[in-house]
TORMAR-14038 format. One line per field, with one value per residue (C-alpha): x, z, y; residue number from 1. Coordinates in nm, 4 decimals. Layout:
BEGIN
xx	[X | ...]
zz	[Z | ...]
yy	[Y | ...]
resi	[NUM | ...]
! end
This chain:
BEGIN
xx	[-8.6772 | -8.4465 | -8.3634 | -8.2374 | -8.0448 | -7.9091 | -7.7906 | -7.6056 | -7.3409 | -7.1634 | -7.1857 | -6.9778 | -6.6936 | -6.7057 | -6.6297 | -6.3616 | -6.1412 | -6.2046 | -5.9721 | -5.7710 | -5.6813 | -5.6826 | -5.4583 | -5.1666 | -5.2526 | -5.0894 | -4.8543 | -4.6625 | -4.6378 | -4.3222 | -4.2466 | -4.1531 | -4.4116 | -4.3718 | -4.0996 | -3.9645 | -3.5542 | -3.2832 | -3.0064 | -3.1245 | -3.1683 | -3.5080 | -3.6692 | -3.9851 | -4.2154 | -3.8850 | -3.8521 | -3.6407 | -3.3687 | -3.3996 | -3.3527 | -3.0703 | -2.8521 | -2.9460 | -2.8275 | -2.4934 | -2.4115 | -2.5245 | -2.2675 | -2.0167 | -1.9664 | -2.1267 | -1.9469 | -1.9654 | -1.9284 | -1.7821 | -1.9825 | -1.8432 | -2.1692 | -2.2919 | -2.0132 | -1.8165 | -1.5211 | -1.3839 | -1.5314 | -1.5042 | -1.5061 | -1.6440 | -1.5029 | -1.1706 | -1.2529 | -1.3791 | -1.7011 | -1.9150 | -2.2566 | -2.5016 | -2.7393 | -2.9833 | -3.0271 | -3.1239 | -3.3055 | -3.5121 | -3.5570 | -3.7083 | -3.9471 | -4.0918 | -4.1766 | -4.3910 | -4.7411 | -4.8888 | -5.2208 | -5.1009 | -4.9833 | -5.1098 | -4.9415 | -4.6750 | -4.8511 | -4.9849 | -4.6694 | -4.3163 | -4.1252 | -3.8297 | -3.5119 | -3.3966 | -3.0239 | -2.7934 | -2.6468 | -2.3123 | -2.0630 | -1.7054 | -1.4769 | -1.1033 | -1.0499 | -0.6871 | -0.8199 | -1.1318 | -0.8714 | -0.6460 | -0.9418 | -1.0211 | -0.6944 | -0.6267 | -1.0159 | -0.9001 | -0.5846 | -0.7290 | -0.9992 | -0.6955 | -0.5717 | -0.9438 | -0.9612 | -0.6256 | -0.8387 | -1.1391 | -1.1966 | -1.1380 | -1.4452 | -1.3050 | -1.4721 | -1.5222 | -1.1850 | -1.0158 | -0.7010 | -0.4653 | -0.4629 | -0.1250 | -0.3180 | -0.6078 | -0.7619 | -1.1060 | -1.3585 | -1.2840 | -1.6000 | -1.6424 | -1.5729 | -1.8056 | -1.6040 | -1.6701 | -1.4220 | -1.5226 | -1.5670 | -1.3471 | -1.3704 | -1.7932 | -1.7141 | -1.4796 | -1.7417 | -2.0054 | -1.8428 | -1.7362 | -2.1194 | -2.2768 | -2.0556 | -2.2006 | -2.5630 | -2.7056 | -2.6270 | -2.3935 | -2.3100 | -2.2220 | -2.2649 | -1.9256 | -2.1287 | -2.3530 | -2.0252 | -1.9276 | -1.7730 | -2.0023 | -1.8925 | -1.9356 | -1.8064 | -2.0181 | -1.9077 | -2.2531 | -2.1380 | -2.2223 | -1.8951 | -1.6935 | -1.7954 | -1.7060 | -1.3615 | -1.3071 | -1.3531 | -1.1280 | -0.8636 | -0.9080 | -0.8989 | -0.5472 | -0.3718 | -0.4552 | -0.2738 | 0.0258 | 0.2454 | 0.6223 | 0.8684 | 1.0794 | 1.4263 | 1.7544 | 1.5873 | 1.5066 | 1.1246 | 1.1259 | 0.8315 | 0.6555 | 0.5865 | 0.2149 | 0.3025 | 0.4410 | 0.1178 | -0.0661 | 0.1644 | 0.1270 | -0.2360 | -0.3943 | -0.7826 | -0.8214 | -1.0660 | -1.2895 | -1.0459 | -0.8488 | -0.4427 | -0.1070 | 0.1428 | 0.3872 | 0.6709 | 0.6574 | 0.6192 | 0.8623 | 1.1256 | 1.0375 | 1.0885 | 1.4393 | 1.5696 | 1.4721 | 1.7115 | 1.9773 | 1.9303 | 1.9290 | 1.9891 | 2.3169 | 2.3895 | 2.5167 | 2.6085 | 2.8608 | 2.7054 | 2.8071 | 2.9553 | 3.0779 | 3.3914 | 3.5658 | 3.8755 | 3.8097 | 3.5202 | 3.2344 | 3.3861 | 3.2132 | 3.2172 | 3.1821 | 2.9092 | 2.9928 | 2.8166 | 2.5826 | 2.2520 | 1.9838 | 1.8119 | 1.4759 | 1.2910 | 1.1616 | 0.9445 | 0.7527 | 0.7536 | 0.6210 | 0.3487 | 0.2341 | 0.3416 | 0.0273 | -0.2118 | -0.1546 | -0.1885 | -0.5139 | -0.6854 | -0.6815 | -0.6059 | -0.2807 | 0.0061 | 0.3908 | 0.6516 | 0.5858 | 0.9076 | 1.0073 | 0.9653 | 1.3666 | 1.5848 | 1.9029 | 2.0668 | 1.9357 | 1.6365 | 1.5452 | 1.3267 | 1.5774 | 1.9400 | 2.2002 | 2.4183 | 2.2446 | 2.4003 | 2.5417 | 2.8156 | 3.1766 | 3.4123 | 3.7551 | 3.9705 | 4.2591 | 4.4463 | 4.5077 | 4.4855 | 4.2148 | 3.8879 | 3.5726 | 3.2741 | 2.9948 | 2.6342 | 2.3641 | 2.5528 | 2.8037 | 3.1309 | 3.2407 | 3.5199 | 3.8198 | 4.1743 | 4.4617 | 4.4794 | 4.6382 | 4.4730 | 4.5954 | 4.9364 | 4.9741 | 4.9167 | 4.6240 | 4.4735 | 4.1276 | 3.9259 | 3.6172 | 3.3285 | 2.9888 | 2.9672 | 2.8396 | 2.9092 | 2.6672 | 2.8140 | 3.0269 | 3.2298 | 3.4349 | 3.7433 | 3.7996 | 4.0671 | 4.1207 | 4.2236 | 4.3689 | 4.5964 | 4.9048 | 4.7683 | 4.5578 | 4.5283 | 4.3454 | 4.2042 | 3.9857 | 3.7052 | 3.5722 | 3.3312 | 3.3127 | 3.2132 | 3.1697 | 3.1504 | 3.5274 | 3.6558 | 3.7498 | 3.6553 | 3.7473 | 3.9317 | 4.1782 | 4.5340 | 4.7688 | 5.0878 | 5.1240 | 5.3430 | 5.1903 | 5.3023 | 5.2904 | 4.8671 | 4.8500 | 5.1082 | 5.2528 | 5.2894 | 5.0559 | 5.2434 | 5.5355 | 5.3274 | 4.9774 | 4.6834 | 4.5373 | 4.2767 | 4.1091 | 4.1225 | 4.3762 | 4.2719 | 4.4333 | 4.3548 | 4.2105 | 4.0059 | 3.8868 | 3.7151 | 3.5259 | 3.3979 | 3.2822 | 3.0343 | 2.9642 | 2.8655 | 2.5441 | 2.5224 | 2.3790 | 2.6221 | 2.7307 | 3.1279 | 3.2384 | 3.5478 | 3.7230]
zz	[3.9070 | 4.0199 | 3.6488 | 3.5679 | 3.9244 | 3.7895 | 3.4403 | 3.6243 | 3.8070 | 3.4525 | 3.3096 | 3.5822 | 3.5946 | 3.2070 | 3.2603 | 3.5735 | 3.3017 | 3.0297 | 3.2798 | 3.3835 | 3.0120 | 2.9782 | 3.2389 | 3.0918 | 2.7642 | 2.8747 | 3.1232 | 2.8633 | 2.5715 | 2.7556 | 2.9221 | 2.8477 | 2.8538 | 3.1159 | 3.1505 | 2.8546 | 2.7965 | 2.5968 | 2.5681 | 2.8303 | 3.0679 | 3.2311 | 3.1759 | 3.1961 | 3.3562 | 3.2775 | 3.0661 | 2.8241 | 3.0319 | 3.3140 | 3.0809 | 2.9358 | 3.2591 | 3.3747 | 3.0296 | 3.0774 | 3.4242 | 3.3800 | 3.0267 | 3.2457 | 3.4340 | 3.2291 | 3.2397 | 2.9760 | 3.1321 | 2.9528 | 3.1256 | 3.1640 | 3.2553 | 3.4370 | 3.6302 | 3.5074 | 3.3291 | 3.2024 | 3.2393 | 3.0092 | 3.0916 | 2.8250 | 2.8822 | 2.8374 | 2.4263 | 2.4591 | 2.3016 | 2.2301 | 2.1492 | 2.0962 | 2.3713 | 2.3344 | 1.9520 | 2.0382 | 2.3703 | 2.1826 | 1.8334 | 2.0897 | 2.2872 | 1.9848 | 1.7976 | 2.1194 | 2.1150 | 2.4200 | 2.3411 | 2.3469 | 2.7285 | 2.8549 | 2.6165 | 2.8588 | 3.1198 | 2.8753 | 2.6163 | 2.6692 | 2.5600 | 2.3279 | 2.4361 | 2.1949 | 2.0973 | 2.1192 | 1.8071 | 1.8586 | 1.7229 | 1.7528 | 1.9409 | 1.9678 | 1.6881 | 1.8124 | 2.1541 | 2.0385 | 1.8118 | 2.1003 | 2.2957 | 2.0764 | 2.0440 | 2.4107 | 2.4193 | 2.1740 | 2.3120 | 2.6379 | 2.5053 | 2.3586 | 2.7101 | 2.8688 | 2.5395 | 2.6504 | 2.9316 | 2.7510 | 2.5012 | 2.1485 | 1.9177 | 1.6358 | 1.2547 | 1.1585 | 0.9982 | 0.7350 | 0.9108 | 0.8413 | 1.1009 | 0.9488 | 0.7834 | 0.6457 | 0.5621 | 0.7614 | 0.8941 | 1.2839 | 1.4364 | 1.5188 | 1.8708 | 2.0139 | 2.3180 | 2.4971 | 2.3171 | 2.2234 | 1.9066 | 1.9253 | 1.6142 | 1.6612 | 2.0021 | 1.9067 | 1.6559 | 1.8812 | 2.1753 | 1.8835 | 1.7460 | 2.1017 | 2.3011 | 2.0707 | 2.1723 | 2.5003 | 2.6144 | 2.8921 | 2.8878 | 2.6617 | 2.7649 | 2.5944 | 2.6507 | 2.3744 | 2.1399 | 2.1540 | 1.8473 | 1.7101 | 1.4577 | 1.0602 | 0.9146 | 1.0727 | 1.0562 | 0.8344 | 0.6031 | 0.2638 | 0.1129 | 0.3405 | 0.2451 | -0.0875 | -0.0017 | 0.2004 | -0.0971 | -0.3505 | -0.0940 | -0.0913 | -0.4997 | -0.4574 | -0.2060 | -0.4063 | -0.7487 | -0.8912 | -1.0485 | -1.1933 | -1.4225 | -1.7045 | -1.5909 | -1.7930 | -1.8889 | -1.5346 | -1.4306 | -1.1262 | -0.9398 | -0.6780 | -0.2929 | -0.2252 | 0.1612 | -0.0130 | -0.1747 | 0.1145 | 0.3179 | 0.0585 | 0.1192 | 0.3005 | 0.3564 | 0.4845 | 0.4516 | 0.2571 | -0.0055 | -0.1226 | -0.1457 | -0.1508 | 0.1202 | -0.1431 | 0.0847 | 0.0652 | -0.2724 | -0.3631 | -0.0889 | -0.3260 | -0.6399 | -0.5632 | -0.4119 | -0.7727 | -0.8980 | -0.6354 | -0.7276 | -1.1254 | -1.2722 | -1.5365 | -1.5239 | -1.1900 | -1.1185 | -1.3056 | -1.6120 | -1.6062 | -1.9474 | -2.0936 | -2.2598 | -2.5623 | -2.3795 | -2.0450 | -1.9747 | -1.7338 | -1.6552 | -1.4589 | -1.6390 | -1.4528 | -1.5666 | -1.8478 | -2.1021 | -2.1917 | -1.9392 | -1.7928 | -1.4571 | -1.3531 | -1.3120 | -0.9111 | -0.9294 | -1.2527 | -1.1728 | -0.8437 | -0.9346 | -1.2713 | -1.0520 | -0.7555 | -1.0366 | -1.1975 | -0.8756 | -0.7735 | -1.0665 | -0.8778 | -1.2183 | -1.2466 | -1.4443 | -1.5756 | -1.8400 | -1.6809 | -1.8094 | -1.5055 | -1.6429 | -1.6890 | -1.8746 | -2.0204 | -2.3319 | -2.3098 | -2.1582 | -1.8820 | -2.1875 | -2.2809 | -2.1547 | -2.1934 | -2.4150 | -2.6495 | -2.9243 | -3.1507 | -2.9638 | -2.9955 | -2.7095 | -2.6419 | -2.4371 | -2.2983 | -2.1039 | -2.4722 | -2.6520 | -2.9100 | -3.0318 | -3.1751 | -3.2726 | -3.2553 | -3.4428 | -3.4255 | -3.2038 | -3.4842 | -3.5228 | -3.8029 | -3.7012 | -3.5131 | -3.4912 | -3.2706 | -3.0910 | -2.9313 | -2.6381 | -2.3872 | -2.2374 | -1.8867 | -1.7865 | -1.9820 | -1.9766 | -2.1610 | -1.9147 | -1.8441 | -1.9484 | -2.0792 | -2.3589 | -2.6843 | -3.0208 | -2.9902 | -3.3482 | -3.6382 | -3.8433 | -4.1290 | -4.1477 | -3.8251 | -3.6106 | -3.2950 | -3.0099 | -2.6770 | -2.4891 | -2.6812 | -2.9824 | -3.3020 | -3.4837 | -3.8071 | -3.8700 | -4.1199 | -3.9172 | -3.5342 | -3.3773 | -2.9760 | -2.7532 | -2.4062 | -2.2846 | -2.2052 | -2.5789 | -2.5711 | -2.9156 | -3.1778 | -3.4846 | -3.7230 | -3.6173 | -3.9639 | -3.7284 | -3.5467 | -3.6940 | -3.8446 | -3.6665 | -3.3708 | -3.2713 | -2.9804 | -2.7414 | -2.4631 | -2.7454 | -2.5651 | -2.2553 | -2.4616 | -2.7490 | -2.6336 | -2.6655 | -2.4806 | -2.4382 | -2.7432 | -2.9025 | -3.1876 | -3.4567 | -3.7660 | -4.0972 | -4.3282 | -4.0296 | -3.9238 | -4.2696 | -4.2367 | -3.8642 | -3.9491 | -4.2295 | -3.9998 | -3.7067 | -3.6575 | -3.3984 | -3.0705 | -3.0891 | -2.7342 | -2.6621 | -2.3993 | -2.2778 | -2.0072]
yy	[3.1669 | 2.8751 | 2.7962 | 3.1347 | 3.1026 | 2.7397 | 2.9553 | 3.1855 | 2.9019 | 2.8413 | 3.2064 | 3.3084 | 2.9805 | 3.0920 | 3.4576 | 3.3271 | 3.1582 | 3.4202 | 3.6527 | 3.4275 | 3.2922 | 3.7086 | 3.7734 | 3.4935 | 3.6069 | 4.0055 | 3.8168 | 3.6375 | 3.8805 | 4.0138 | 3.6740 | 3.3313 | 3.0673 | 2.8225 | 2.5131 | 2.6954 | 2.6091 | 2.7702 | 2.5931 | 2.3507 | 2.6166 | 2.6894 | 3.0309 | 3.0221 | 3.3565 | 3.5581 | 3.8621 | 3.9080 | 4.1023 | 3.8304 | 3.5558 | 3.6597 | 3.7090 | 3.3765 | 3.2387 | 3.4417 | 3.3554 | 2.9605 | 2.9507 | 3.0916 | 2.8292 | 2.5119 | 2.1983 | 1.9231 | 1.5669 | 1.2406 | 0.9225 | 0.6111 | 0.4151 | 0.6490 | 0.7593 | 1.1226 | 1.0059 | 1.3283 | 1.7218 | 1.9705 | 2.3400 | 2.5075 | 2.8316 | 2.6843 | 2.6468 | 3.0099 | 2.9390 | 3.2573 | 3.2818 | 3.5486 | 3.5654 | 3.8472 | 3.7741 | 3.4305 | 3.5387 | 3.8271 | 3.6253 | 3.2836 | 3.5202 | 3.6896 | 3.3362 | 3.1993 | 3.2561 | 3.4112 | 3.2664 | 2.9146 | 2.9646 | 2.6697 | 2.4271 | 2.4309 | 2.2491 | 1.9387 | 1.9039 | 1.8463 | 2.1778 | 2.1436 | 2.3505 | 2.6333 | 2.5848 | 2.9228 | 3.0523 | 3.0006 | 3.3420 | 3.1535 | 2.9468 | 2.8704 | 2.6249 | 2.5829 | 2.4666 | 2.2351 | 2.0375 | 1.9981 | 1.9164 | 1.6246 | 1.4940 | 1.4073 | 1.2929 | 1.0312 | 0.9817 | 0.9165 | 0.6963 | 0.5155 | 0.4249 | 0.3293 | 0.0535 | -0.1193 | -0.1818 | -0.3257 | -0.6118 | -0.5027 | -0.5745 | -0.7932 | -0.8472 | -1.1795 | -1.2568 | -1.5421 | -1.6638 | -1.9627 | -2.2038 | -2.3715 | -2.6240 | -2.4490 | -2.0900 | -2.0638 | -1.8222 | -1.6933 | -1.5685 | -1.1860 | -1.0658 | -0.8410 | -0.6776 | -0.3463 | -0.1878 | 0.2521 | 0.3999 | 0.6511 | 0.8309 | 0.8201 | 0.9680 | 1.2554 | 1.3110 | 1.3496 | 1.5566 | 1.8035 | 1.8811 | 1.8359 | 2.0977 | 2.3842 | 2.2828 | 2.2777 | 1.9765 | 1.8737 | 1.4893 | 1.2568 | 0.8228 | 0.6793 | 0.3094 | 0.4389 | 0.4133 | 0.0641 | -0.0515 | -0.3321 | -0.5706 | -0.4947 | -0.8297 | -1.1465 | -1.4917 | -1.5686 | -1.2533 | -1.4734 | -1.2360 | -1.3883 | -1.7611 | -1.6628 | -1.4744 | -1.7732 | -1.9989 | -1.7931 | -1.7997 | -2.1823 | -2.1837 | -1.9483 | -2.1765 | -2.4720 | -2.3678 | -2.5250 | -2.2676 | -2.2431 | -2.0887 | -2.1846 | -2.0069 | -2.1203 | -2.4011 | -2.5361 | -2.6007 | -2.3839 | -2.4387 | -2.2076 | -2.4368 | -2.4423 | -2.3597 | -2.0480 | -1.9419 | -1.9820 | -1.7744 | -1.5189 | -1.4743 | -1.1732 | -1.0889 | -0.7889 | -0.4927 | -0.7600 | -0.8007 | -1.0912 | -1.0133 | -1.1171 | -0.9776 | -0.7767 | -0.8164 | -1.2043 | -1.1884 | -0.9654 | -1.1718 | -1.4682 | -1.2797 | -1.1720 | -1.4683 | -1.6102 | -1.3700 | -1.4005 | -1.8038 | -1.7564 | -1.4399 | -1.4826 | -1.1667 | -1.1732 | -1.6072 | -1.7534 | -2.0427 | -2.3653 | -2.4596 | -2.8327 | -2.7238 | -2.9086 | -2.9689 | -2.9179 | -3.1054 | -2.8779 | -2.5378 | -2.2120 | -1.8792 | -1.5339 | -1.3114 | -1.1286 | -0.9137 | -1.1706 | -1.2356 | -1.1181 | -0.9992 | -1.0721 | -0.7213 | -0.7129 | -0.4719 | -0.6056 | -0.9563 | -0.9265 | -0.7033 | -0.9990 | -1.2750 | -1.1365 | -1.0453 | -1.4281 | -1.6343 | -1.4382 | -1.5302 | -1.8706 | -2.0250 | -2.3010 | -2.2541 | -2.3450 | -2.2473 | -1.8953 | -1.6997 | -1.4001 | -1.0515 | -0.9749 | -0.7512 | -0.7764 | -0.9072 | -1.2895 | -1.4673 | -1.6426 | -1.8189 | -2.0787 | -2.1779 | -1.9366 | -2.1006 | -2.2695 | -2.4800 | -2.2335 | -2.0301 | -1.9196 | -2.0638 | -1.9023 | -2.1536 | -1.9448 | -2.2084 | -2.3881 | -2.0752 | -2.1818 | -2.1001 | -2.2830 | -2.1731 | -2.4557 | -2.3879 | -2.5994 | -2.8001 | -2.8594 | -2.7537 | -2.4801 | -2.3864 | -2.3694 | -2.2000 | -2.1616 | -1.7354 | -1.4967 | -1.3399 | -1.0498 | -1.0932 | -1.1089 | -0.6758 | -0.6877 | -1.0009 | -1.1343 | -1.1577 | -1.4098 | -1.3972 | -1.5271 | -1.2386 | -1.2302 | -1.0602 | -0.7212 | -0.5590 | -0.6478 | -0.4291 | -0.4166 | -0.1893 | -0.0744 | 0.0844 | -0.0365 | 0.2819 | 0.2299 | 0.4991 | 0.3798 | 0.2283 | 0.3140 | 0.0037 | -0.0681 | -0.4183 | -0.5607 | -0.7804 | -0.6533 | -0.8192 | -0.6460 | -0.8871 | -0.6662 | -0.3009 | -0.2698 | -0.2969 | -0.6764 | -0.7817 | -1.0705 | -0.9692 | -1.0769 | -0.9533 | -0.9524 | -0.8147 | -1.1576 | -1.4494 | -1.6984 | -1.9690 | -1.8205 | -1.8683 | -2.0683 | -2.1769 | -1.9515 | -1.6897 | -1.4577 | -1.4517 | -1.2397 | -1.0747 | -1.0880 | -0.8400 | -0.5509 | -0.7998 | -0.8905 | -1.2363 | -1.2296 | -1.4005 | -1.5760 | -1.2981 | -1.6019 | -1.7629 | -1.4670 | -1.3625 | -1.6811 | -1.6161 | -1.2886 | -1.4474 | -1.7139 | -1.5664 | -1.3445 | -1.0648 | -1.2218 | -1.4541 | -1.6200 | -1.5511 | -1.8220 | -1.6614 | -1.9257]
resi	[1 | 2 | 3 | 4 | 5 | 6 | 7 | 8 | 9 | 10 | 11 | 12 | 13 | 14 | 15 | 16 | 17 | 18 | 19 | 20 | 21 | 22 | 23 | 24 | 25 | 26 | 27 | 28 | 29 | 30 | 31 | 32 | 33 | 34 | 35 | 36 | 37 | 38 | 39 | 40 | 41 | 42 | 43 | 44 | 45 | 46 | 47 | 48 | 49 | 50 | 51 | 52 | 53 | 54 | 55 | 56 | 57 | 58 | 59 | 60 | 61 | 62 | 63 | 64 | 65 | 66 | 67 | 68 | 69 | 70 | 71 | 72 | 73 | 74 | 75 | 76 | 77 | 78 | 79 | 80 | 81 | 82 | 83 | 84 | 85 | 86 | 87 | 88 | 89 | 90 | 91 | 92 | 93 | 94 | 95 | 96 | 97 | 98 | 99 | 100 | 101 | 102 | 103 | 104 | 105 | 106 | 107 | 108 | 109 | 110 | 111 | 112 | 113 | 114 | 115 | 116 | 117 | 118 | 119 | 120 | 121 | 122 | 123 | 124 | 125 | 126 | 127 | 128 | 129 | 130 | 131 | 132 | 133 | 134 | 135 | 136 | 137 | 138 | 139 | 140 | 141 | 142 | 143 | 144 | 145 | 146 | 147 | 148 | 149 | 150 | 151 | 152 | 153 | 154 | 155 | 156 | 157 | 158 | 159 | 160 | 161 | 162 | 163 | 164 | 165 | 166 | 167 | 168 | 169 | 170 | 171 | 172 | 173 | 174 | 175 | 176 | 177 | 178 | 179 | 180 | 181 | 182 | 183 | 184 | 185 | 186 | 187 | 188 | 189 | 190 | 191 | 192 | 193 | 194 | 195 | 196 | 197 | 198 | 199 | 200 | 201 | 202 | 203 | 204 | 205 | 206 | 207 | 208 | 209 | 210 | 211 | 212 | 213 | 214 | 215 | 216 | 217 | 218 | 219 | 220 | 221 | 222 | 223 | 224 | 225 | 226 | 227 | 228 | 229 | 230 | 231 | 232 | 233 | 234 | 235 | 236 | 237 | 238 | 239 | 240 | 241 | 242 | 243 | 244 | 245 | 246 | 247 | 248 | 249 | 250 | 251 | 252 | 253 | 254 | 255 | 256 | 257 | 258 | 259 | 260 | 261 | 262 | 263 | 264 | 265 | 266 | 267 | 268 | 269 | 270 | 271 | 272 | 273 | 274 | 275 | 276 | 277 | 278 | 279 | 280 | 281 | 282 | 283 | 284 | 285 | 286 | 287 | 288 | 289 | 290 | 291 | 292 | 293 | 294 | 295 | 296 | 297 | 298 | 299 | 300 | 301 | 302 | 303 | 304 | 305 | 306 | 307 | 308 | 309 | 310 | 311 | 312 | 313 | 314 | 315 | 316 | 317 | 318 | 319 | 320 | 321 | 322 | 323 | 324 | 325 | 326 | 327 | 328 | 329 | 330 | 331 | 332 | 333 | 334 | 335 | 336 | 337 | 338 | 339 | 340 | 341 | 342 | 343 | 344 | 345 | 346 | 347 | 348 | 349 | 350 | 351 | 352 | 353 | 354 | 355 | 356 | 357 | 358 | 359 | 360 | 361 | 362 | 363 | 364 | 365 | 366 | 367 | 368 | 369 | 370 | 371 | 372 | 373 | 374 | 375 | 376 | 377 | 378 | 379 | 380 | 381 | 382 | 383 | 384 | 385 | 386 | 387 | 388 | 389 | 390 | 391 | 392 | 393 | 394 | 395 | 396 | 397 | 398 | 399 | 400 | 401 | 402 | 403 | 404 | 405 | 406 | 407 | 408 | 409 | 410 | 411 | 412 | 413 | 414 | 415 | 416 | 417 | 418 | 419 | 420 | 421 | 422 | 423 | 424 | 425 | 426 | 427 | 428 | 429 | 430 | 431 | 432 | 433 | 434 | 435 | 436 | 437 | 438 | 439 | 440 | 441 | 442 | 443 | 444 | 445 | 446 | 447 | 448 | 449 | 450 | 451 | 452 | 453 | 454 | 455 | 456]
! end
């Protein structure tokens, strides 16, 4: 009898917690389960109906808060971006997923909040949003200590590796990034000391050892030209002022480069600075620019002369990427030429450095003098005529010699005796260099196209 009576304690604790677990079971098929969250907010042991109006009037007035260690930096009302989201779907779609039977998971394991499905928003208003977020976070860095990659820098004397900097400085685009997915969710702070910009670049990066010793390869390089026949070379402290490293690469600042390239040309080019010239009779003489020269090209040379010095890799004799009728390859006037003296009136024409010929002319009279030039003989033709706006000459030999019609050609109408002298002063030219008929049949064999014109 007292063993049945001992039987009868647990049956009835068991059938105690069979209606209890009972009772929650029917209690929360039309209610949440407890501690559980939408959106962060708590509604547990409410219906449907019930949870839904405390999710409407708690949205109405939610607040998202930037923290600046701890302490609310910047709130956001989230009515303001006119956020909309679809409540009862949500609410209705949560409550019908939960298992009634489970009802006491509640009280032993953490329950996870159920995010709203969000409908639409102001897309105007979030951008705005972030863009004075950023702006803002602009200001609070001023205030901070910027977070710096490990970095190659010349100290003057050297190229070498400057530590990183890790400062409190914010990520801002990490932020902005954030704050933009976690406003649609039910969160309602974000910690901006989570966002610190670390360093990417370290000063043990093993890339940067070897960026640092390419850089010291580049500086080191001896490098010139070959202009006019001048070794031109290019100042090491230059090179190394050239040199960049930045976004892990190895570079040359283009604007030094280029500064370099044109004051090369501003120094050398022929087609724009007068050539010195050792006359026959009047010793060294300067010509103008004429037809004749070249220009070193900016644009091309700076762009060959980077790619040449990066390749860390001396060199000389380098000839500038130019154009133009001659080349910066070898001096202008070489040793085969045709000089026109017009102080004495006389021309030679030297090749090989020897002289073939020379002969007594007639250049332009004073209204339309020859002027000039360092030119050079860009066509020959036989039996041509000569037209100007009050003349239509035919002549036997022309040989132009720039792009204004001043040519060399024989000139049968002149006097013979009357080549050299002051003669032009009274029956001179429209410019070109009259020329003796007989001499001027030679010249034209003589002389190939290409031919230098030293007009002085």
């Amino acid at each position: 009898m007292k063993k049945s009576k001992w039987l009868m304690v647990p049956i009835a604790l068991l059938i105690v917690v069979m209606v209890i677990y009972g009772y929650q079971v029917v209690h929360f098929q039309h209610k949440f389960l407890p501690n559980s969250k939408i959106n962060n907010i708590t509604v547990g042991n409410m219906t449907e109906k019930e949870a839904a109006s405390a999710i409407k009037k708690t949205m109405d007035k939610e607040t998202f808060v930037l923290l600046d260690n701890g302490e609310p930096w910047r709130q956001i009302q989230k009515k303001d971006l006119e956020i909309q989201y679809d409540i009862d779907t949500s609410v209705a779609s949560t409550l019908k997923k939960q298992n009634p039977w489970l009802w006491f998971l509640p009280y032993v394991a953490k329950q996870e909040s159920v995010d709203l499905k969000v409908t639409s928003w102001d897309k105007d208003k979030l951008q705005q949003l972030l863009a004075s977020t950023a702006e803002q976070l602009g200001e609070l860095n001023k205030s901070r200590t910027a977070t710096k990659n490990a970095a190659i820098e010349h100290d003057g004397t050297q190229f070498q590796i400057i530590p990183e900097v890790q400062g409190d400085s914010l990520d801002i685009p990490k932020i902005t990034a954030a704050l933009e997915k976690e406003l649609f969710t039910g969160s309602d702070k974000l910690e901006l000391e989570e966002f610190k910009e670390v360093p990417v670049i370290t000063a043990d990066s093993q890339e940067l050892k070897n960026e640092l010793e390419q850089i010291n390869t580049i500086a080191k390089i001896n490098a010139s030209y070959t202009i006019n026949g001048n070794d031109v070379s290019i100042p090491s402290e230059d090179i190394a002022s050239w040199i960049m490293y930045k976004d892990g690469k190895v570079t040359l600042k283009n604007d030094k480069v280029r500064a370099f390239v044109e004051k090369l040309g501003s120094t050398y080019n022929t087609s724009s600075n007068p050539s010195t010239f050792s006359s026959t009779r009047r010793g060294e003489v300067s010509v103008p620019a004429g037809a004749y020269g070249w220009t070193i090209s900016t644009d091309t040379e700076t762009e060959q002369l980077t790619k040449l010095i990066l390749e860390g890799k001396d060199f000389s004799g380098r000839v500038p990427a130019f154009q133009g009728s001659g080349s910066p390859a070898s001096p202008l006037i070489g040793n085969t030429y045709i000089e026109v003296d017009l102080q004495n009136q006389h021309m030679w024409y030297y090749q090989n450095g020897t002289l073939k010929l020379d002969t007594a002319v007639i250049t332009g009279k004073p209204s339309t003098p020859t002027p000039p030039a360092v030119n050079y003989v860009w066509n020959k033709e036989r039996n041509a005529t000569l037209v100007g706006e009050d003349y239509r000459t035919p002549v036997a030999y022309w040989m132009p010699i720039d792009w204004n019609g001043v040519g060399i050609h024989d000139s049968p109408w002149q006097p013979s005796g009357a080549y050299g002298g002051s003669s032009y002063q009274s029956i001179g030219s429209h410019g070109c260099v009259n020329t003796p008929p007989g001499v001027m049949a030679q010249l034209f064999e003589m002389v190939e196209v290409g031919t230098p014109v030293i007009v002085f």
